[in-house]
C-alpha positions as CSV (number, residue, x, y, z in Angstrom):
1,X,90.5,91.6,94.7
2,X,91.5,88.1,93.1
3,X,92.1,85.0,95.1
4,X,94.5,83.1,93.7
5,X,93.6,79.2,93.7
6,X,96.3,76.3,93.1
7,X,95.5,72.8,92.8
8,X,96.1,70.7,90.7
9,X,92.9,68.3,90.7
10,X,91.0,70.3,88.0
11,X,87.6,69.3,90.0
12,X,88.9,71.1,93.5
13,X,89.5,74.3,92.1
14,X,85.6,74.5,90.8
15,X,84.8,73.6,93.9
16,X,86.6,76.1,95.3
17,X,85.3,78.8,93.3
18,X,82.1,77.4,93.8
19,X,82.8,77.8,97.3
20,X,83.8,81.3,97.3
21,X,81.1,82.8,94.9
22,X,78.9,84.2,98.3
23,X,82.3,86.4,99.0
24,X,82.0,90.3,98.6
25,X,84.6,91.4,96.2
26,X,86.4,88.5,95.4
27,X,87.4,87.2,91.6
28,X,88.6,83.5,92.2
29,X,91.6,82.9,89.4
30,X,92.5,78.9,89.2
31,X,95.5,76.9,88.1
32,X,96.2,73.3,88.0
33,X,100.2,73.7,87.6
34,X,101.7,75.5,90.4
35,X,104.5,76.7,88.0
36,X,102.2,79.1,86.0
37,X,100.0,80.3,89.2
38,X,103.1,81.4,90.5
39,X,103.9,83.2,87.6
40,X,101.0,84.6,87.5
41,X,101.1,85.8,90.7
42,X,104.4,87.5,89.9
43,X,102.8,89.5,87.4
44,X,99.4,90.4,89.0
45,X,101.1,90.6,92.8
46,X,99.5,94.0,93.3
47,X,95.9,92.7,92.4
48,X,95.8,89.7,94.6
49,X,94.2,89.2,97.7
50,X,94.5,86.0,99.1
51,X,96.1,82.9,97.7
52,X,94.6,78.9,98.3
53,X,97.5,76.7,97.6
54,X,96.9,73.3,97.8
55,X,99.6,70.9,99.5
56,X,100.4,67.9,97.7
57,X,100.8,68.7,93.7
58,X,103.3,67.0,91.8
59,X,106.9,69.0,91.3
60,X,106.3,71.8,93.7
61,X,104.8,71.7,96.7
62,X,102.1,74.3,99.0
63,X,105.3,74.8,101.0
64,X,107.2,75.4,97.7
65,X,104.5,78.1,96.7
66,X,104.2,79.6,100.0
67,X,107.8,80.5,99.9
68,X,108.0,81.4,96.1
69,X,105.0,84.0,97.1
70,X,106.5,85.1,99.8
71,X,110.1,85.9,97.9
72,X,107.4,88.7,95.8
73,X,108.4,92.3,96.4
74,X,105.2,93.7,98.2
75,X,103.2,90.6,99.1
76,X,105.1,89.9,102.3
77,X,101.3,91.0,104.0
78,X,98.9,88.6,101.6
79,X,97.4,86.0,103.4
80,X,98.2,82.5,102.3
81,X,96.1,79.7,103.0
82,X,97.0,75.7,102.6
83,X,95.0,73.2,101.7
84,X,95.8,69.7,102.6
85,X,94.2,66.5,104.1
86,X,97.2,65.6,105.9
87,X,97.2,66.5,110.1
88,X,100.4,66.9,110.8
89,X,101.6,69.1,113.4
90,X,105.1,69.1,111.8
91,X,103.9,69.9,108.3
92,X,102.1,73.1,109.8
93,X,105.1,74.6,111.5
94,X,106.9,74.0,108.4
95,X,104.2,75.7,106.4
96,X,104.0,78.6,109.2
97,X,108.0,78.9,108.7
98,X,107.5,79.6,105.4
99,X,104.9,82.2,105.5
100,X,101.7,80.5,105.4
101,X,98.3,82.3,107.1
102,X,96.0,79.7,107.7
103,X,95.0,76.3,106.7
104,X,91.8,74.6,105.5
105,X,91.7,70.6,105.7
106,X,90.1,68.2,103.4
107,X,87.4,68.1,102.4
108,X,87.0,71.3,102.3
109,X,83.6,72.5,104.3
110,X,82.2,75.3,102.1
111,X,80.8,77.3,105.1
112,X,84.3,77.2,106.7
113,X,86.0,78.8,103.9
114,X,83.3,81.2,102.8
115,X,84.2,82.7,106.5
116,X,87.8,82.5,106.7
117,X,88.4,83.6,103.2
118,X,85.6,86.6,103.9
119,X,88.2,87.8,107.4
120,X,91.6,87.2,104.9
121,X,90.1,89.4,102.6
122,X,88.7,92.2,104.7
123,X,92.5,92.0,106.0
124,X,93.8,91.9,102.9
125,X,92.1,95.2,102.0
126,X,92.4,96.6,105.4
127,X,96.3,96.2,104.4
128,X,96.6,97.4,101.0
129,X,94.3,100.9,102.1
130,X,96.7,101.6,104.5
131,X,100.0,101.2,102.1
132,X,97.6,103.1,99.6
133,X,97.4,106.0,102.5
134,X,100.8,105.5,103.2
135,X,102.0,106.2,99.9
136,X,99.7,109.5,99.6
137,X,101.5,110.7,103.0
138,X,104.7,110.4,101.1
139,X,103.6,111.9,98.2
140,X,102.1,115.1,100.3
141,X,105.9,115.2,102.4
142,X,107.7,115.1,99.0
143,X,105.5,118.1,97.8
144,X,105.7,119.9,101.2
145,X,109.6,119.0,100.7
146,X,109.5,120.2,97.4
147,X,107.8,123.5,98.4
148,X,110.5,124.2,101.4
149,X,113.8,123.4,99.0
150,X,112.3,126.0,96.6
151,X,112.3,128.6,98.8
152,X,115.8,127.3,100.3
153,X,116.9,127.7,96.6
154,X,114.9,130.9,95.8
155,X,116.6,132.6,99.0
156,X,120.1,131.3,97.7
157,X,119.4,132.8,94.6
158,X,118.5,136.2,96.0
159,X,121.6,136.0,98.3
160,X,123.9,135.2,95.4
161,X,122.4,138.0,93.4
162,X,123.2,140.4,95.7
163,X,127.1,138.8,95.6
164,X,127.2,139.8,92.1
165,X,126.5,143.5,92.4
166,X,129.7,143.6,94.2
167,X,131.8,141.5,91.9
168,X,130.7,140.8,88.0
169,X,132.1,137.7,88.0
170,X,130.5,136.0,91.0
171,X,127.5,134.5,89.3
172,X,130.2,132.5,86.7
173,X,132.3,131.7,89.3
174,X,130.0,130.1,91.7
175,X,128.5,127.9,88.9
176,X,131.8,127.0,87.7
177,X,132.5,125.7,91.2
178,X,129.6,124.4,91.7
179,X,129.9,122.1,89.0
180,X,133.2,120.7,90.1
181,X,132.1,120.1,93.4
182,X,129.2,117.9,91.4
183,X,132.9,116.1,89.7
184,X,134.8,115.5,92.9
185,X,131.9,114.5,95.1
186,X,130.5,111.9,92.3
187,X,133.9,110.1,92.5
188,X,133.9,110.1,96.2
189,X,130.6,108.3,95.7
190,X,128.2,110.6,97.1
191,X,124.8,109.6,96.6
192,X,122.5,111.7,94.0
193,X,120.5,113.6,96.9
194,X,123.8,114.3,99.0
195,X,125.6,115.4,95.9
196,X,122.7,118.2,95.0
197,X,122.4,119.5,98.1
198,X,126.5,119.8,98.6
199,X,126.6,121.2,94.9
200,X,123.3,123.7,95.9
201,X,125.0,124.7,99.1
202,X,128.7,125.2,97.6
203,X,127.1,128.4,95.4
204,X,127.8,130.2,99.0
205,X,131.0,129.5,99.8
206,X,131.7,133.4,99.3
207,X,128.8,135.3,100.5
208,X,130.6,136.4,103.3
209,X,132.4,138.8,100.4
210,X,129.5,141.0,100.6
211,X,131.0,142.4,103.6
212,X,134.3,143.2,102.0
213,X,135.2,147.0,100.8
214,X,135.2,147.1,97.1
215,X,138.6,148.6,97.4
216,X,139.9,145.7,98.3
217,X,137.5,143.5,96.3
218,X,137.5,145.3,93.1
219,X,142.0,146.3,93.4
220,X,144.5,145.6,90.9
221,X,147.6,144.2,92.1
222,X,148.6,142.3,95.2
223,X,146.6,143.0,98.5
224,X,148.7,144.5,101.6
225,X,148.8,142.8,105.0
226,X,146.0,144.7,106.0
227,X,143.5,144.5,103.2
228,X,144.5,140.5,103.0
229,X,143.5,140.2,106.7
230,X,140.7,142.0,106.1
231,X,139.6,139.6,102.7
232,X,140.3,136.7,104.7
233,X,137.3,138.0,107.7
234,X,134.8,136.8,104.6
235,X,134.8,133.1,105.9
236,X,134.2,134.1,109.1
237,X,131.5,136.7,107.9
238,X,129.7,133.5,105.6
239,X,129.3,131.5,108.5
240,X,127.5,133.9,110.2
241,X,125.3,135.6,108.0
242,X,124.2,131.5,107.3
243,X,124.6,130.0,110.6
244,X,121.6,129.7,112.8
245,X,118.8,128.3,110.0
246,X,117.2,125.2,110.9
247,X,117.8,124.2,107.6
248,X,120.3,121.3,106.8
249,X,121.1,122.8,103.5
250,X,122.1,126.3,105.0
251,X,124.1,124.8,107.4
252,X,126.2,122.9,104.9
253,X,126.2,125.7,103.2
254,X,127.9,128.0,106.6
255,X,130.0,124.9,107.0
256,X,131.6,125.1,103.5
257,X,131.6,129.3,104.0
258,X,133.8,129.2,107.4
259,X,136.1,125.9,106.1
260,X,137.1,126.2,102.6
261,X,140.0,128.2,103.1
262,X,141.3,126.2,105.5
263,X,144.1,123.8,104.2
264,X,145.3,120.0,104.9
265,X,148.5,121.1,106.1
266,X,146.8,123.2,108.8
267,X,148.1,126.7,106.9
268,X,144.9,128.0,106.4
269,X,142.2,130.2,108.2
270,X,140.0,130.7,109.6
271,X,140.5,128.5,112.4
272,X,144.0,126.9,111.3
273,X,142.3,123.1,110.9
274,X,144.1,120.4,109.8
275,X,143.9,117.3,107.7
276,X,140.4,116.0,108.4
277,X,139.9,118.1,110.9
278,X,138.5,120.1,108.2
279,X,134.8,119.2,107.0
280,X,135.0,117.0,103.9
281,X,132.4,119.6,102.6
282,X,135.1,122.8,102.8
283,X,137.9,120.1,101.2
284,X,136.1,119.6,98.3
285,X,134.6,123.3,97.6
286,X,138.7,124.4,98.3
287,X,139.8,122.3,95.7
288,X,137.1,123.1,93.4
289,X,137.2,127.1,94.1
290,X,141.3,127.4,93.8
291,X,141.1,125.6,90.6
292,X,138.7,128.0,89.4
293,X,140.6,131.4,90.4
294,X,143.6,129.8,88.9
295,X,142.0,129.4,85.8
296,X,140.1,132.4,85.5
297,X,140.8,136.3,85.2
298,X,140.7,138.3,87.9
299,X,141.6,142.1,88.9
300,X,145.0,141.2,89.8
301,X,146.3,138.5,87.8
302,X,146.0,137.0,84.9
303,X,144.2,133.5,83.9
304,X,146.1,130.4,84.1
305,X,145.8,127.6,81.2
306,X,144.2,124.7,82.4
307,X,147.4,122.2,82.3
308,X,149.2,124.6,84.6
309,X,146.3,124.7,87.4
310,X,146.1,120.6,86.9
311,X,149.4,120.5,88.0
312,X,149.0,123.0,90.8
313,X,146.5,120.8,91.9
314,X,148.8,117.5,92.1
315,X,152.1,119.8,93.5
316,X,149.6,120.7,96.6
317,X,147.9,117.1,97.0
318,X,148.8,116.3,100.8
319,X,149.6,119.9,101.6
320,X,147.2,122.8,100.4
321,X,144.5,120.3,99.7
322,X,142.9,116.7,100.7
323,X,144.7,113.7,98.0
324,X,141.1,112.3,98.2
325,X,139.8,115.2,97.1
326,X,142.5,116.2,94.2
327,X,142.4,112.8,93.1
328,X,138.6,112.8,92.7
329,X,138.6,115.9,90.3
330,X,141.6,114.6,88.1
331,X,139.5,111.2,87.6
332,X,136.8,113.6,86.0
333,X,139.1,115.7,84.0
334,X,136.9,115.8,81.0
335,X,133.9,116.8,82.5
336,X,136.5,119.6,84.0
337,X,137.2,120.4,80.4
338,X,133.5,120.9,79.6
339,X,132.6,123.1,82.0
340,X,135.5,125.2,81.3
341,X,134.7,125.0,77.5
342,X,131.2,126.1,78.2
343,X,132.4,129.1,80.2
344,X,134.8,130.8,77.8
C-alpha cells in the first residue's frame, strides 16, 4: 500500500522515506505542495494506506489536509498522521476534530515512526480486507437474490401460462398492463427496484380467472346477475391462490389480485374499500387494466379508440379511480401510445 507523505521541506520527506524503507509493504509517495498530494490522493484514494501530513506548510495547513482527506468518499477509515514540532494541546484537539489518527513530533525519531507507521498499516489493511470481504458477501446475496427472483419470475411465468389456455388474450393483456403500471408508477416516483417488482407482480392481477367457467369467461354479450357475481369471486380467488408465500413479490402480487377492482368511491368489490383505503398497488393496476379492456376487443364488446378511453379515464378521476393515479398515466401519454402501437 502507499503512504502518502506531505511536507513541504523537500529534505523531510527523504527523510521520511528514508525512515520508512524497514516497513513491510509500504511504497512512500512524497509531495512538497499540499495542493497536488491532495489531488493525488483523490485519484489514488483506494490505493493509499496511510497519509504523513506535515503541519505548518504555506497556503494550506495539516489540519487543512486532514479535512480535505477526510471529505474523500471511502477514506473515512485511513489513518492520518501529523507531523509538527509545535506541543500544543489545543492544536491536537483541533487536529483530532478533524480526523487526524496520530501524531509524530519533530524531529522525527526514525525508530518511533518505523513502529507506528508499521501498526497504521497493518490497520489499514486489516480495514480494507474486511470492506474487500464485505463487498464479496454482497456480491454472493445479490447472486443468491438473483437466483430466488428467477424462480419467483419462472413460477409467474408458469402461472400466467396456464391463464392463457383459458383466455387467448391473457398473455397480451397482462403485458399491456404491465407496461402501464411501469407509466403510472414512474410518475408517482417510484424508485427503479420498487417499480419492477410492482410491474412483475401486476402480470397477476387476474389469475384468480382460472377458476372461472369458460361459459362465462369465453360469452358473448352482457353477463347476467349470476355469472357477473360469479366473475367478480376471481379477486377473491387471486388472493388466495397467492396469499401465504413468504415472498414480498407474491404478496404484492395477492395484494394487487384481491384490490384492483375495488374503486375510490367505495363502489367496488371485493371488500367495498374506499379512497386510500385501497392499496396504492390495486389503484394503479385498476387504472392501468380498465384502460386496457376499454381499448381492447373482447367477447362481448367491441374495442374503444384510444381518445375515448383517455377521456373515460378523466370523467372517472375521483370516482372510479385515484386522480393521483389517472393523472400519472395521462402525464405519460405517449409512452401509452407506444405500447398500444406495438400491440396492434
Amino acid at each position: 500500500m502507499l503512504a502518502l507523505i506531505l511536507d513541504d521541506a523537500e529534505m523531510n520527506n527523504l527523510l521520511m522515506v528514508q525512515a520508512l524503507k524497514p516497513v513491510a509493504d509500504c511504497e512512500p509517495v512524497t509531495f512538497t505542495c499540499p495542493e497536488k498530494g491532495i489531488a493525488y490522493l483523490r485519484e489514488n484514494a483506494d490505493k493509499i494506506g496511510v497519509v504523513i501530513t506535515d503541519y505548518d506548510m504555506p497556503k494550506l495547513t495539516g489540519i487543512d489536509v486532514i479535512t480535505a482527506a477526510r471529505a474523500v468518499p471511502g477514506f473515512a477509515h485511513v489513518p492520518i498522521v501529523m507531523v509538527t514540532s509545535l506541543d500544543q494541546r489545543s492544536l491536537r484537539h483541533q487536529a483530532l476534530r478533524a480526523g487526524a489518527t496520530d501524531f509524530l513530533g519533530k524531529p522525527c525519531d526514525p525508530i518511533e515512526i518505523q513502529a507506528r507507521i508499521t501498526n497504521l498499516m497493518k490497520i489499514s489493511a486489516a480495514h480494507r480486507q474486511e470492506q474487500d470481504r464485505a463487498a464479496w458477501l454482497a456480491r454472493e446475496v445479490a447472486k443468491a437474490v438473483a437466483v430466488i427472483e428467477s424462480r419467483e419470475q419462472e413460477i409467474i411465468a408458469l402461472l400466467m401460462r396456464a391463464a392463457e389456455h383459458r383466455d387467448t388474450d391473457t398473455g397480451d393483456h397482462i403485458a399491456r398492463v404491465s407496461s402501464y403500471v411501469g407509466v403510472i408508477a414512474r410518475n408517482l416516483g417510484f424508485d427503479p427496484d420498487r417499480l419492477r417488482t410492482l410491474k412483475l407482480a401486476s402480470t397477476m392481477h387476474d389469475v384468480g380467472k382460472i377458476g372461472v367457467p369458460d361459459s362465462i369467461l369465453l360469452k358473448q354479450g352482457p353477463l347476467s346477475v349470476e355469472e357477473r357475481e360469479e366473475m367478480q369471486k376471481h379477486a377473491e380467488r387471486g388472493r388466495r391462490i397467492l396469499e401465504g408465500s413468504k415472498s414480498d413479490l407474491v404478496k404484492l402480487a395477492a395484494e394487487i389480485a384481491e384490490s384492483h377492482h375495488e374503486r375510490w368511491d367505495g363502489t367496488g368489490y371485493p371488500r367495498g374499500l374506499k379512497g386510500e383505503e385501497i392499496p396504492l398497488s390495486g389503484r394503479i393496476v385498476a387504472v392501468a387494466d380498465v384502460f386496457d379492456a376499454l381499448v381492447s376487443e373482447r367477447p362481448y364488446k367491441k374495442a374503444w379508440p384510444l381518445e375515448r378511453a383517455r377521456a373515460f379515464l378523466s370523467e372517472q378521476s375521483g370516482q372510479h379511480f385515484d386522480p393521483r393515479c389517472v393523472t400519472a398515466f395521462l402525464e405519460g401519454w405517449d409512452d401509452v401510445e407506444k405500447t398500444w402501437a406495438q400491440a396492434a
